[in-house]
C-alpha positions, 0 to 999 in steps of 0.5 A: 426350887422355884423353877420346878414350880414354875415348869408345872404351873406355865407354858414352855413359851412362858418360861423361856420369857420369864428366864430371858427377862431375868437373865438366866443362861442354860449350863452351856451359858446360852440364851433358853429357848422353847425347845430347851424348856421342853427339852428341860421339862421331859427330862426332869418327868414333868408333865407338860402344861394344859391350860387351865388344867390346875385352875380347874384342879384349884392349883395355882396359875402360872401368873398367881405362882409367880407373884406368890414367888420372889420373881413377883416382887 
């Protein structure tokens, strides 16, 4: 699932811009905000963002995921 890729590979604040722009609504049918992500990321165990943390591990960045995905199209 993209959106898991996406958790580990961006900051929370990257995510809640990219699921506005693309329209995307929480189960409860509101907007995401940073809090939500974060909230969302603990719950499912991922570990939250360090920048340049994977490029250093030779990981994909959050920009190169995306356009590597069907959101960078």
């Amino acid at each position: 699932m993209i959106y898991l890729q996406i958790l580990d590979a961006c900051a929370d604040k990257a995510i809640t811009s990219l699921l506005d722009r693309l329209g995307k609504t929480t189960g409860r049918q509101i907007g995401w905000t940073q809090s939500r992500v974060c909230t969302f990321r603990n719950q499912l165990d991922i570990a939250v963002y360090k920048k340049d943390e994977r490029a250093g591990r030779g990981e994909h960045t959050c920009r190169k995921r995306l356009q590597s995905s069907d959101y960078g199209q």
